[in-house]
C-alpha positions as CSV (number, residue, x, y, z in Angstrom):
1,X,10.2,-0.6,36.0
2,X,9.6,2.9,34.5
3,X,12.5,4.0,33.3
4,X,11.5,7.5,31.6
5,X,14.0,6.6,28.2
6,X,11.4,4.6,26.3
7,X,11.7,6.4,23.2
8,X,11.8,4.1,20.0
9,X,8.9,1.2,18.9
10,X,11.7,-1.0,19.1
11,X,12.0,0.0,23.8
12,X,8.3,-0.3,23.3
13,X,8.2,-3.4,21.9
14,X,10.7,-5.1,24.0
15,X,8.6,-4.3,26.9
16,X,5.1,-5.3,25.7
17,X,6.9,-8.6,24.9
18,X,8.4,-9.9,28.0
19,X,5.4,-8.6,30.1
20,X,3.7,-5.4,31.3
21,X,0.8,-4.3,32.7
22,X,-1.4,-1.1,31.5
23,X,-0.5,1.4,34.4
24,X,2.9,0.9,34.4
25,X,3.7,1.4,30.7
26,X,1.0,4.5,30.2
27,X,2.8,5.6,33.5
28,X,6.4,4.7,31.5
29,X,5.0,6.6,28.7
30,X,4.5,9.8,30.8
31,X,7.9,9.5,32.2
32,X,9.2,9.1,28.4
33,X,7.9,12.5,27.7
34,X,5.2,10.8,24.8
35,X,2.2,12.6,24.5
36,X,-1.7,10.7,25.0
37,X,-5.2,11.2,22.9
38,X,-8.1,9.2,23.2
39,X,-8.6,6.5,21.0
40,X,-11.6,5.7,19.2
41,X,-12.6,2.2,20.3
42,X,-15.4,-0.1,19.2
43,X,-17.3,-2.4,20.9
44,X,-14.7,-5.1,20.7
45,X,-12.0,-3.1,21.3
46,X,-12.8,-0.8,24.3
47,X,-11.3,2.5,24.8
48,X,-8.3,3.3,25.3
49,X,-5.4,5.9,24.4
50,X,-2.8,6.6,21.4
51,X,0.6,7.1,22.8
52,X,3.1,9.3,20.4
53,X,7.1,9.6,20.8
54,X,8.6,13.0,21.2
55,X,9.9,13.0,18.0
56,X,6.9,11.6,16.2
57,X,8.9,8.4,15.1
58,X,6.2,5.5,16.5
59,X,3.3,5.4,18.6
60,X,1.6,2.6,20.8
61,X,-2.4,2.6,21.8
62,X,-3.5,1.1,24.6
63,X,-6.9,-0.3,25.2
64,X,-8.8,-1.6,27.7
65,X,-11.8,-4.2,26.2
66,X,-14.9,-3.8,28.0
67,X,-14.3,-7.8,29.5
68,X,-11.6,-5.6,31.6
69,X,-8.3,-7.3,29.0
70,X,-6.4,-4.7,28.0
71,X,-3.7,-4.5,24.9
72,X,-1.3,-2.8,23.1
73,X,-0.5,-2.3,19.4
74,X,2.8,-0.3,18.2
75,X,3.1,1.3,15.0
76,X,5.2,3.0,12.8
77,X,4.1,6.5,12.5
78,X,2.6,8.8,15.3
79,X,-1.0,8.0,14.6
80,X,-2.3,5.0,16.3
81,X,-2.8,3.2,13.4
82,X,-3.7,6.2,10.8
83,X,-3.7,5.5,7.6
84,X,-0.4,4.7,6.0
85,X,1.0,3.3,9.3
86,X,1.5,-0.3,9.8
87,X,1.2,-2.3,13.1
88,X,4.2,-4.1,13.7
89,X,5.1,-7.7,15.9
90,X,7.8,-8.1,18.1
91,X,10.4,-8.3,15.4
92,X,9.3,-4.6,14.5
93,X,8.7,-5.2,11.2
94,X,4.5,-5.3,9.6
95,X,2.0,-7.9,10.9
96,X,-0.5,-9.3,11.1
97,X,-3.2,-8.7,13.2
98,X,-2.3,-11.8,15.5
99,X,1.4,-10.8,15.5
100,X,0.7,-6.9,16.5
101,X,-1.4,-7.6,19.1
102,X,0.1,-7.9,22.4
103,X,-2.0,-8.9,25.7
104,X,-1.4,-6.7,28.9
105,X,-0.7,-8.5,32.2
106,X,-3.4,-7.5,34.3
């Protein structure tokens, strides 16, 4: 499934919709040329990584919650959700938390 031209949050989003697991998009990711940080997770959350697009346009984090679930959320900005940037659902557009949140086949 990696195809190494996942560039926009709008490729991201398409996959995260229809159904992917966490090794094959962070390995999707990789191929794309996006760069990864750690993420700063909390005890509901889990730890996980911010994933930024080449040119900076959108980024997606990945966590892994510590019941072994993992998720994605993809944003508009290359920060992971800094301030300023807005989560967005699978239309790409803002939110809410229930919208932006998209559950990782294990």
């Amino acid at each position: 499934m990696p195809s190494g031209n996942i560039l926009t949050a709008r490729d991201v989003l398409n996959l995260v919709v229809k159904g992917i697991d966490k090794t094959t998009l962070e390995i999707d990711r990789t191929a794309s040329g996006w760069t990864s940080t750690l993420a700063q997770g909390g005890s509901k959350s889990g730890q996980g990584n911010i994933w930024t697009s080449p040119g900076y346009q959108c980024s997606i984090r990945i966590m892994s919650k510590p019941d072994g679930s993992c998720y994605a959320r993809v944003y508009n900005g290359p920060g992971g959700g800094a301030p300023g940037e807005q989560a967005l659902n699978a239309f790409g557009k803002p939110g809410t938390r229930g919208e932006t949140h998209f559950s990782l086949l294990p």
